[in-house]
N, C-alpha and C positions, 0 to 999 in steps of 0.2 A: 564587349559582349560577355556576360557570367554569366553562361548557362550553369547546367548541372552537367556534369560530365557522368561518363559519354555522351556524347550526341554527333551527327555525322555533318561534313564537309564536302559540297560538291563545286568539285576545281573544271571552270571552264575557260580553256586557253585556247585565243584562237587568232588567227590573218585574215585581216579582211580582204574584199577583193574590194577593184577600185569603185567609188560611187556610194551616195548616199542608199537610192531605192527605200526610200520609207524607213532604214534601218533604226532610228533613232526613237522615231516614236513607236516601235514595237517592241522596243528594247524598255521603254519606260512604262508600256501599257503589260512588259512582262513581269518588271518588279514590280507591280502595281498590283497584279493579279496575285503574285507568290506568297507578299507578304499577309493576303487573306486567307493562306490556305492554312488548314490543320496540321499540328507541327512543326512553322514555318518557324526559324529563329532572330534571320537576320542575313544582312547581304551587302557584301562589299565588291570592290573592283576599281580598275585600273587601265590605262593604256598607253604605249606608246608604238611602237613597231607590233608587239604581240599584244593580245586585250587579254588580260584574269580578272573572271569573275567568280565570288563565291560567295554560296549558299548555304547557310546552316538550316539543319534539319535536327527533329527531335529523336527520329527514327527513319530506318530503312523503308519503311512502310509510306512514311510521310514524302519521302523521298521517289517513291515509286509510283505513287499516286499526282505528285507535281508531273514527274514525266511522261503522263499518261493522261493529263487534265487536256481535253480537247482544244481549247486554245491552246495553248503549249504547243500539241504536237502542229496545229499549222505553221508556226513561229520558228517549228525546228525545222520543216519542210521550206519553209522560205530561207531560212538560212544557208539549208545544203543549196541549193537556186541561184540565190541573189550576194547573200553577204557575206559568204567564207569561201575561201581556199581552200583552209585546213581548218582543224579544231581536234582539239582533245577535251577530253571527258574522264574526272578522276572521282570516285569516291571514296571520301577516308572516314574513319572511325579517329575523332579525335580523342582520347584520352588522358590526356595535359595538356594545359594552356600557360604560358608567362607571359605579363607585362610588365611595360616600364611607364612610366611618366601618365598624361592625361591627353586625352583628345581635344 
């Protein structure tokens, strides 16, 4: 991802609790939605015992307006519900980036 830097980082870490309940497909109808929004950069993630996911954003604005897109907020409602124990919520202003090698 070679954005321009600055641009911001939202680090979502979380345990699930046991059982699917729909989790999968809301989980892909939500990067599906993200990636249309104003701002959006890009979106990675991960899991094994703990899930990270992250969301590049162009700005705080772009950022505040995902978390506030009405789907979203059902999807964060079903989450605290059905599909997390826990979860953390970080955002960062990235301001350097390094890589190695290629994807």
């Amino acid at each position: 991802m070679n954005q321009q830097l600055p641009y911001y980082a939202v680090i979502f870490t979380t345990l699930r609790k046991e059982g699917e309940h729909g989790y999968v497909e809301m989980a892909r109808k939500m990067e599906s939605l993200a990636e249309k929004q104003p701002g959006f950069l890009g979106f990675e993630s991960a899991r094994s015992e703990k899930g990270i996911s992250v969301s590049y954003w162009e700005s705080l604005e772009a950022v505040r307006l995902w978390k506030n897109h009405s789907e979203h907020l059902v999807a964060q409602e079903k989450g605290k519900e059905l599909w997390y124990q826990w979860y953390k919520l970080r955002i960062c202003l990235v301001e350097r980036e390094y890589e190695f090698g290629h994807l």
